[in-house]
C-alpha positions as CSV (number, residue, x, y, z in Angstrom):
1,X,28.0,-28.7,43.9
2,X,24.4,-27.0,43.0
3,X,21.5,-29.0,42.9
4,X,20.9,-29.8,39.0
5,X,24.1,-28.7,37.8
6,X,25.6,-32.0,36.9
7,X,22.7,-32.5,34.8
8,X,22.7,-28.9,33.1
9,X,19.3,-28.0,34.3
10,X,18.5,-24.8,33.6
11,X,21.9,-24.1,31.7
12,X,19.9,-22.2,28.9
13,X,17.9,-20.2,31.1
14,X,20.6,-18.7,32.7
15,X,22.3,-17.7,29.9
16,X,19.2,-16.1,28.7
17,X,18.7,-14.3,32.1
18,X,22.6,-13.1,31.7
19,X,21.7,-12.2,28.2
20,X,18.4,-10.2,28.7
21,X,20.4,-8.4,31.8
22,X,23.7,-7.2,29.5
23,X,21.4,-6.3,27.0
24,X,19.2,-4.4,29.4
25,X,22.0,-2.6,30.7
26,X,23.8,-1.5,27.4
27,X,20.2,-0.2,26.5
28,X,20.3,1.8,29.9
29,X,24.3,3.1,29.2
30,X,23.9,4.0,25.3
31,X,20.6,5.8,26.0
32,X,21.5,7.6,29.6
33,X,25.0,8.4,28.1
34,X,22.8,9.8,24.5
35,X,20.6,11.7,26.4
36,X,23.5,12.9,28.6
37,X,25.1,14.5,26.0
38,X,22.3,16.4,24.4
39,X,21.7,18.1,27.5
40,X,25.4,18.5,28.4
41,X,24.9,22.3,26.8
42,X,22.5,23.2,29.1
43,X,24.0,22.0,32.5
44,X,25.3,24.3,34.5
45,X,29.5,23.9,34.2
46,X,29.2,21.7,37.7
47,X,27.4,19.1,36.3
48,X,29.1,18.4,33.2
49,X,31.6,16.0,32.6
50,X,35.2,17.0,32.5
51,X,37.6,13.7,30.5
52,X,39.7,11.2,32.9
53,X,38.0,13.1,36.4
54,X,35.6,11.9,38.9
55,X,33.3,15.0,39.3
56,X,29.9,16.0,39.7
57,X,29.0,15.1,35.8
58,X,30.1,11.7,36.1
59,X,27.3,11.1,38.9
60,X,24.9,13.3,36.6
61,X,25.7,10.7,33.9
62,X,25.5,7.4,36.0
63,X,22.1,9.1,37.7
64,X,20.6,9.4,34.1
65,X,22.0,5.4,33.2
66,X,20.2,4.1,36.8
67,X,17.0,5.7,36.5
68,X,16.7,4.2,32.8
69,X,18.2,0.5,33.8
70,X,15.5,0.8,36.2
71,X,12.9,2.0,33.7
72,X,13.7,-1.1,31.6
73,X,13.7,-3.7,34.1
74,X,10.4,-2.4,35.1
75,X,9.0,-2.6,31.6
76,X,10.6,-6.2,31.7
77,X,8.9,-7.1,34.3
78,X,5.5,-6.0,33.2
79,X,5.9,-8.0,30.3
80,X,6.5,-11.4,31.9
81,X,2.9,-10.7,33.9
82,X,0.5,-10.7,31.1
């Protein structure tokens, strides 16, 4: 058993961690995934997604969704320091 869990320390916190994390990564899919698609005309045919195939847009696409994830636990972070 973990230390504090019978008592249901920290309980609330770690649902609010969970929380802040989902919501931080459906910011980082609906916004990579937006963007995505408004450059999708302008990608050369390799990079662009074809439906139902693992191909070279795909990674394009979950490249885009990292980089912002990573953007917003960054600005995350700098918020809990001041």
């Amino acid at each position: 058993m973990l230390a504090g869990a019978e008592g249901g320390l920290g309980k609330n916190s770690m649902k609010s961690g969970t929380m802040k994390n989902f919501l931080d990564a459906l910011v980082a899919v609906l916004a990579g995934n937006a963007i995505y698609y408004l450059l999708l005309p302008h990608l050369p045919a390799v990079a662009r997604h074809g439906l139902f195939k693992e191909d070279w847009g795909l990674l394009v696409d979950f490249l885009i969704c990292t980089v912002i994830f990573a953007a917003v636990k960054y600005v995350r972070r700098q918020e809990g320091d001041g």
